[in-house]
ROZAKE-109862 format. One record per residue (C-alpha): x, y, z; residue number from 1; residue in three letters. Coordinates in nm, 4 decimals, decimal comma, padded with zeros to 6 digits. Example, Ala and Ser with C-alpha at 12.3 -4.5 7.8 and 13.67 -1.06 7.14 Angstrom:
<gufis>
[[01,2300 -00,4500 00,7800] 1 'ALA']
[[01,3670 -00,1060 00,7140] 2 'SER']
</gufis>
This chain:
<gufis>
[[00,0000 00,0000 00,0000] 1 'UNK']
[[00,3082 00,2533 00,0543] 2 'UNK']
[[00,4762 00,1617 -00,2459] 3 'UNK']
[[00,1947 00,3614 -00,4611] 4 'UNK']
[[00,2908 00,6834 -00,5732] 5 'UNK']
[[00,0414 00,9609 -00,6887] 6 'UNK']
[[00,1457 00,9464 -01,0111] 7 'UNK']
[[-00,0149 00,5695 -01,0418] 8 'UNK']
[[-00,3231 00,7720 -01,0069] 9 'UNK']
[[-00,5334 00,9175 -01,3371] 10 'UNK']
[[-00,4587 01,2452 -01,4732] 11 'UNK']
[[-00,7898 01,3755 -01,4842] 12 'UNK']
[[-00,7623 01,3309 -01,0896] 13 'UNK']
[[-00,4628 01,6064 -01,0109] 14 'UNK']
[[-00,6837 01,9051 -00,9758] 15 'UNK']
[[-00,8945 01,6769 -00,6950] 16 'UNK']
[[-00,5811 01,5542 -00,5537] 17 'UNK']
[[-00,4771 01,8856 -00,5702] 18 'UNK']
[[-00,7389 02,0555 -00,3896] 19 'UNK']
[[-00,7696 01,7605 -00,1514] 20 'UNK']
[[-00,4131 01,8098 -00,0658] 21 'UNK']
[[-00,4480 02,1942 00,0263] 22 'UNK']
[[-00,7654 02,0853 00,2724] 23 'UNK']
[[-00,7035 01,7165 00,4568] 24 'UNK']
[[-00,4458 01,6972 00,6961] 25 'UNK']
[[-00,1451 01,5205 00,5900] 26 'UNK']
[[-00,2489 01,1307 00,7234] 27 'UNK']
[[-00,5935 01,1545 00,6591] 28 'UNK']
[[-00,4942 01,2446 00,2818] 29 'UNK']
[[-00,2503 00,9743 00,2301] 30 'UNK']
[[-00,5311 00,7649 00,3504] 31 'UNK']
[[-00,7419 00,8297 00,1273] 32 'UNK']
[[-00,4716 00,8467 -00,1744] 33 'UNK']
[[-00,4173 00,4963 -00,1017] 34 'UNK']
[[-00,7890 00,3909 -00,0586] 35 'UNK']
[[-00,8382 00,5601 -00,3994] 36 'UNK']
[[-00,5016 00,4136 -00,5683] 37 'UNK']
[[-00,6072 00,0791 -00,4527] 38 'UNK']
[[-00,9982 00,1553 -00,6009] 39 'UNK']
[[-00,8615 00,2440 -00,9335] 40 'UNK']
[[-00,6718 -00,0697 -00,9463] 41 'UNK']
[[-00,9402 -00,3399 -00,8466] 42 'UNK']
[[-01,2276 -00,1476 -01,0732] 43 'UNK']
[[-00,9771 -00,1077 -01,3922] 44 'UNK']
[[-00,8587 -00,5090 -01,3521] 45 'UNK']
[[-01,1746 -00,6464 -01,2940] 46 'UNK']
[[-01,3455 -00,4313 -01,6138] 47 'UNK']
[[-00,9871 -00,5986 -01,8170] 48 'UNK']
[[-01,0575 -00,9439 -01,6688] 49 'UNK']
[[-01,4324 -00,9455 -01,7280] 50 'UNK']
[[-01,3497 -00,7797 -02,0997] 51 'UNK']
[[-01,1024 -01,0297 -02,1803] 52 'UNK']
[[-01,3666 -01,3244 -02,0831] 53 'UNK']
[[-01,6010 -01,1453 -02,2545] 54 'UNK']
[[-01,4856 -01,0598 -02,6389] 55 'UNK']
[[-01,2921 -01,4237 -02,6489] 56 'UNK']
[[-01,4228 -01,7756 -02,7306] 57 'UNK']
[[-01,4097 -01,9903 -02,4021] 58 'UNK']
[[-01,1978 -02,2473 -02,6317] 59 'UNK']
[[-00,9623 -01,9376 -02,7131] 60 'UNK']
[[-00,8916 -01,8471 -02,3566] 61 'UNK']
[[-00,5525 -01,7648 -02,3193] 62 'UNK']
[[-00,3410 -01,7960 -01,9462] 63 'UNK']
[[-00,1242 -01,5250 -02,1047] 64 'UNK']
[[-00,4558 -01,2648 -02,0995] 65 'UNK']
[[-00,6629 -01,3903 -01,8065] 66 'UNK']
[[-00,4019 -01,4025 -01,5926] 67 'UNK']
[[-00,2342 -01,1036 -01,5150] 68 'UNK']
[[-00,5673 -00,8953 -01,4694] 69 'UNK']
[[-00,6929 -01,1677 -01,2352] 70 'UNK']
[[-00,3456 -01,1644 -00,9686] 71 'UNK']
[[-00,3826 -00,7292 -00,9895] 72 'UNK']
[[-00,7471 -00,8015 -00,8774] 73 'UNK']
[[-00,6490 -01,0321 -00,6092] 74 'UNK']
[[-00,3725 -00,7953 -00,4875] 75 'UNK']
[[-00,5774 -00,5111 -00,4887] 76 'UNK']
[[-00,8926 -00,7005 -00,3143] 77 'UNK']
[[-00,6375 -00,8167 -00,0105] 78 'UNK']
[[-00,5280 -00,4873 -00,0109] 79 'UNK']
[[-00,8495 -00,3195 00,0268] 80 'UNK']
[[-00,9148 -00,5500 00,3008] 81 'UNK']
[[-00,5993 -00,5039 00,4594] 82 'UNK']
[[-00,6508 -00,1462 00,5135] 83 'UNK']
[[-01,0084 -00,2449 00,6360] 84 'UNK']
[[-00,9099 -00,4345 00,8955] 85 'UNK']
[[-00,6002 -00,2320 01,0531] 86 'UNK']
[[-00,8276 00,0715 01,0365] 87 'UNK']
[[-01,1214 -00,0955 01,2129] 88 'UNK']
[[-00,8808 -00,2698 01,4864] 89 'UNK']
[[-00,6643 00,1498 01,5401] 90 'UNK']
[[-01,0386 00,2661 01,5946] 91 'UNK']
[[-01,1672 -00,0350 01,8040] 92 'UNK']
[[-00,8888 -00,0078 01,9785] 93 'UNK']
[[-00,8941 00,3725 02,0472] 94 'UNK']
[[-01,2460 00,3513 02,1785] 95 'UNK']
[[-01,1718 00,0418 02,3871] 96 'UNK']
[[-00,8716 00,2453 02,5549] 97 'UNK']
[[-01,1171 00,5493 02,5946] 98 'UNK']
[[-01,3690 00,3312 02,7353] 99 'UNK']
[[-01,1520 00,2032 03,0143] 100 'UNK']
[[-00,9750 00,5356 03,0779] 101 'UNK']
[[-01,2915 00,6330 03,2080] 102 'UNK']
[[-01,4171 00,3714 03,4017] 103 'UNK']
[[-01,0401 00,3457 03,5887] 104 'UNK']
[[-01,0781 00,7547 03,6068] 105 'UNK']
[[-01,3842 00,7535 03,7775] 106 'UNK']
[[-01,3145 00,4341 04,0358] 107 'UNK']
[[-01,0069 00,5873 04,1037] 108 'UNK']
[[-01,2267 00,9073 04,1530] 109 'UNK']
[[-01,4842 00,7923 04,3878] 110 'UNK']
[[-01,1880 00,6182 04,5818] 111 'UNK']
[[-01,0092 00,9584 04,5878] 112 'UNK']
[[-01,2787 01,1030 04,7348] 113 'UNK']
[[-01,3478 00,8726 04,9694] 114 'UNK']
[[-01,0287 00,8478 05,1192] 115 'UNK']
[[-01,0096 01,2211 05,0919] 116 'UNK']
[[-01,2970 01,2783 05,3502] 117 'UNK']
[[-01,1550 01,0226 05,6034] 118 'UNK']
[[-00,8641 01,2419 05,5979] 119 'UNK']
[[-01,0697 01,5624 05,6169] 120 'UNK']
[[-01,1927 01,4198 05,9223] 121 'UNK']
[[-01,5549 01,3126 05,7540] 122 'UNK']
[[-01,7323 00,9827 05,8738] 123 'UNK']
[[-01,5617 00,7389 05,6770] 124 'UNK']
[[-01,7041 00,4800 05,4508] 125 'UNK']
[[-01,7530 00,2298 05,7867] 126 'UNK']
[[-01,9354 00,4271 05,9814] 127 'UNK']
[[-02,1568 00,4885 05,7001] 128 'UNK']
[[-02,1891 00,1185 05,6243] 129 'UNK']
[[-02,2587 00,0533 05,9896] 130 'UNK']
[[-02,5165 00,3207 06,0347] 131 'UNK']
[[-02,7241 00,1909 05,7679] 132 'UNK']
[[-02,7308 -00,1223 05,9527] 133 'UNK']
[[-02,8278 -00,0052 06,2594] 134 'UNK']
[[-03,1000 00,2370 06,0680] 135 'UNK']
[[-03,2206 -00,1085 05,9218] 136 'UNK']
[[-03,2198 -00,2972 06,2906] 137 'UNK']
[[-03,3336 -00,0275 06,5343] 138 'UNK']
[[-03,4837 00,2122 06,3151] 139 'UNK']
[[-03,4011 00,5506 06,1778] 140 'UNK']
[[-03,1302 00,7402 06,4434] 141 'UNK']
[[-03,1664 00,4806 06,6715] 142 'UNK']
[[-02,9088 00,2291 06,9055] 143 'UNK']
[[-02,9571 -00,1246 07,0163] 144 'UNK']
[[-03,1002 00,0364 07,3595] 145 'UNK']
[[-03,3697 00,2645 07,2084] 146 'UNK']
[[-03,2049 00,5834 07,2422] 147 'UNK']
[[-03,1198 00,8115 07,0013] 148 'UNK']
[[-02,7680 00,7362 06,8180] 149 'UNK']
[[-02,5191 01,0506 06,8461] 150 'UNK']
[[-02,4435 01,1766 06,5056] 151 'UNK']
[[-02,0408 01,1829 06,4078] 152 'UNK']
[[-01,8557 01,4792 06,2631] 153 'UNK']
[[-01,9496 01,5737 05,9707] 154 'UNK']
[[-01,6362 01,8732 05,9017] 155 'UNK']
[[-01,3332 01,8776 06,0109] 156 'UNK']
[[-01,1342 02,2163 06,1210] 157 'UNK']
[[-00,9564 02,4184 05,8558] 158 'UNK']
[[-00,5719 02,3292 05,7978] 159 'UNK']
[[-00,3873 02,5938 05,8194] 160 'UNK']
[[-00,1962 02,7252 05,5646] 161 'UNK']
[[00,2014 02,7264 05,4785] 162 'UNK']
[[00,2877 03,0543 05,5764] 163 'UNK']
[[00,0808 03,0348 05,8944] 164 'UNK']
[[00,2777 02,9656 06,2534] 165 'UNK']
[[00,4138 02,6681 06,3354] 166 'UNK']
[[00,2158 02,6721 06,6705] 167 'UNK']
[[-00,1197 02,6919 06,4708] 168 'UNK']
[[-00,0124 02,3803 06,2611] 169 'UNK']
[[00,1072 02,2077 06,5521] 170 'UNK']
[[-00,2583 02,2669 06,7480] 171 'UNK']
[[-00,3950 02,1513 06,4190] 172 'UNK']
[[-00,1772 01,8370 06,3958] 173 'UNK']
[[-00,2686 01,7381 06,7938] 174 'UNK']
[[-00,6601 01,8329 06,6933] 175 'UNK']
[[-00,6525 01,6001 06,4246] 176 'UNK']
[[-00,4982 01,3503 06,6380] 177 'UNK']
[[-00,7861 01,3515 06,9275] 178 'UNK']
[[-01,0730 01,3528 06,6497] 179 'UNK']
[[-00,9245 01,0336 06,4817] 180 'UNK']
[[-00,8793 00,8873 06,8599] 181 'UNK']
[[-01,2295 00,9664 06,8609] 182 'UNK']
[[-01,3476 00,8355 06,5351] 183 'UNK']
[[-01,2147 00,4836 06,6318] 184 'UNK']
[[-01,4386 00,5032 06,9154] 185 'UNK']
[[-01,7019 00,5800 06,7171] 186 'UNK']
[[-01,6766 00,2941 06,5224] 187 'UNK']
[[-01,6141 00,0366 06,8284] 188 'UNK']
[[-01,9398 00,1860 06,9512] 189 'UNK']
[[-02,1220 00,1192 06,6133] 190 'UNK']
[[-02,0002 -00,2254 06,5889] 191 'UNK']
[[-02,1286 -00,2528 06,9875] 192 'UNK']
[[-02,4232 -00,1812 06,8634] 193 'UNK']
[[-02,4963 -00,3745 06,5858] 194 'UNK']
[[-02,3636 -00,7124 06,7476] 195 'UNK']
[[-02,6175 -00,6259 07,0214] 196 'UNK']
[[-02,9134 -00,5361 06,7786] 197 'UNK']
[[-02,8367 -00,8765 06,6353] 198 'UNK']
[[-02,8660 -01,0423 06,9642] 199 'UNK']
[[-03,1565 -00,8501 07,0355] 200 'UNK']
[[-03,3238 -00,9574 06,7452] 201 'UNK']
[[-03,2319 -01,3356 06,7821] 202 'UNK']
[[-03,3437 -01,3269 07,1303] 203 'UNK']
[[-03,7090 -01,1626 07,0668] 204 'UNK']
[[-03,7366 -01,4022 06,7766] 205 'UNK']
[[-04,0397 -01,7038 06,7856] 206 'UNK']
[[-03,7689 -01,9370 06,6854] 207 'UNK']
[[-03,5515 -01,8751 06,9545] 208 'UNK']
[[-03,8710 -01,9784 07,1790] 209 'UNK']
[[-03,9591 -02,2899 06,9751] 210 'UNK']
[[-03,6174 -02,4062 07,0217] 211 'UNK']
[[-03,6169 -02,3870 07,3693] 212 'UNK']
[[-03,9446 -02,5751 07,3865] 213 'UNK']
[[-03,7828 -02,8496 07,2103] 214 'UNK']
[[-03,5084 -02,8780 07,3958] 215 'UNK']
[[-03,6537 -02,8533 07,7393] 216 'UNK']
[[-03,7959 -03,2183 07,6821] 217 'UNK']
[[-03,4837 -03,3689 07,6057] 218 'UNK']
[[-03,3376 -03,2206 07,9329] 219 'UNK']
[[-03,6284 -03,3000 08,1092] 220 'UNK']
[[-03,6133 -03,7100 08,0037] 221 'UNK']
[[-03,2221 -03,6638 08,0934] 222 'UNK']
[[-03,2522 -03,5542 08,4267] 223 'UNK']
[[-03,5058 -03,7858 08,5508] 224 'UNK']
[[-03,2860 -04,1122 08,4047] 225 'UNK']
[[-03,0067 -03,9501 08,6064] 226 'UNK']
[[-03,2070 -03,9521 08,9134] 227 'UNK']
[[-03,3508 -04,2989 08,8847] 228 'UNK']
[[-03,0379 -04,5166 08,9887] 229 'UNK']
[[-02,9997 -04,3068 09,2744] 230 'UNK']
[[-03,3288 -04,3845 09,4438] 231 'UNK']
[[-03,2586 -04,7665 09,3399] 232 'UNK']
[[-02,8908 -04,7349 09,4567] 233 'UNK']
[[-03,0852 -04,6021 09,7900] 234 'UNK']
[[-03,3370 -04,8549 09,8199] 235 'UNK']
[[-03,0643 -05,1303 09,8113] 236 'UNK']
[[-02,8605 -04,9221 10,0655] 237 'UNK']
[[-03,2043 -04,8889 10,2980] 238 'UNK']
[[-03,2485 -05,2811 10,2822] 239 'UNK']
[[-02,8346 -05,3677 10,4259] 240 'UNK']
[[-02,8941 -05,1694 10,6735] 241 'UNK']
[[-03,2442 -05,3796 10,7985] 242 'UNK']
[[-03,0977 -05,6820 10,7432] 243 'UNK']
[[-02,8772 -05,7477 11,0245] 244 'UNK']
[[-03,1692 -05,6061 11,2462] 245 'UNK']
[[-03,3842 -05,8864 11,1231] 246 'UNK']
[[-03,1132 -06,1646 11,2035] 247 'UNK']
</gufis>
């Protein structure tokens, strides 16, 4: 496909060329010189293959003439195709890499930004997770107890800037330090709670009290075959001892 030259082209085409030249950017015109070139080629063979098949007897067919107008078809059909394909896999390709540039950009994103409130100081994505399950066990704002659950800190303080003292940044720094001390109480408690909201809810279950009835049975059968050697083992006991009185 490199290999043809603008001069393989028709005459009558220059001014086109010419004027196509001036307008397309360099690769998109040599794209389309060679889509053209390659055009040319596969319309003029197959008009001298057809012709040749055409104005001659089938018993006067000659390799010589049906030959070389049927290997410049060929060449210029692979060709074609050739182009076809490597221009459909570049822009395939392209949109495949565009694709996934945006769906790694935006992860990356939303994990960005939540990292960048836990370091602001925000709730964090557990305690979020964990207050949803405790809005879904106890109810909207509320603990395992019934009370109302204490909200966590939404903001944090504003960091001070570069040029500002270094006692201000070290206040900041020890600030920052309590309200993460804090913040992993916060989530102890909200784990607290939602292990005891699941007992809770096991415990006030009907199942919970049909199990029990089926095991009190059980224990029930066990404890009196545990008792009854002991009365017989006290029986036997009661009658040694009368014996010797009797004698």
């Amino acid at each position: 496909m490199a290999d043809i030259q603008p001069p393989a082209l028709p005459r009558f085409l220059d001014p086109i060329l010419d004027y196509l030249a001036d307008t397309l950017p360099g690769p998109l015109y040599s794209l389309l010189e060679t889509v053209l070139a390659h055009l040319i080629a596969l319309s003029t063979s197959l008009f001298s293959l057809i012709y040749a098949l055409v104005t001659s007897n089938p018993s006067e067919w000659d390799i010589q003439t049906i030959l070389p107008p049927l290997i410049t078809l060929l060449a210029a059909y692979l060709a074609l195709i050739s182009l076809y394909r490597t221009t459909s896999w570049m822009v395939r390709s392209s949109l495949w890499m565009v694709k996934w540039a945006t769906i790694l950009g935006a992860v990356f994103s939303g994990i960005g930004w939540v990292m960048g409130n836990n370091a602001a100081g925000g709730a964090g994505i557990t305690s979020a997770i964990g207050g949803i399950l405790l809005d879904l066990l106890n109810g909207p704002g509320q603990n395992a107890a019934g009370g109302t659950r204490r909200q966590t800190r939404s903001q944090s303080r504003q960091r001070p800037k570069l040029w500002d003292s270094f006692d201000r940044h070290f206040e900041w720094q020890y600030q920052e330090n309590q309200d993460d001390e804090e913040g992993g109480g916060e989530v102890q408690k909200i784990v607290k709670d939602i292990l005891g909201a699941a007992g809770t809810a096991l415990r006030e279950g009907a199942w919970w009290e049909t199990l029990k009835g089926m095991m009190e049975p059980v224990t029930e059968e066990d404890s009196e075959e545990g008792q009854t050697p002991r009365r017989r083992q006290s029986n036997r006991r009661a009658k040694r001892n009368e014996d010797p009185v009797v004698s």
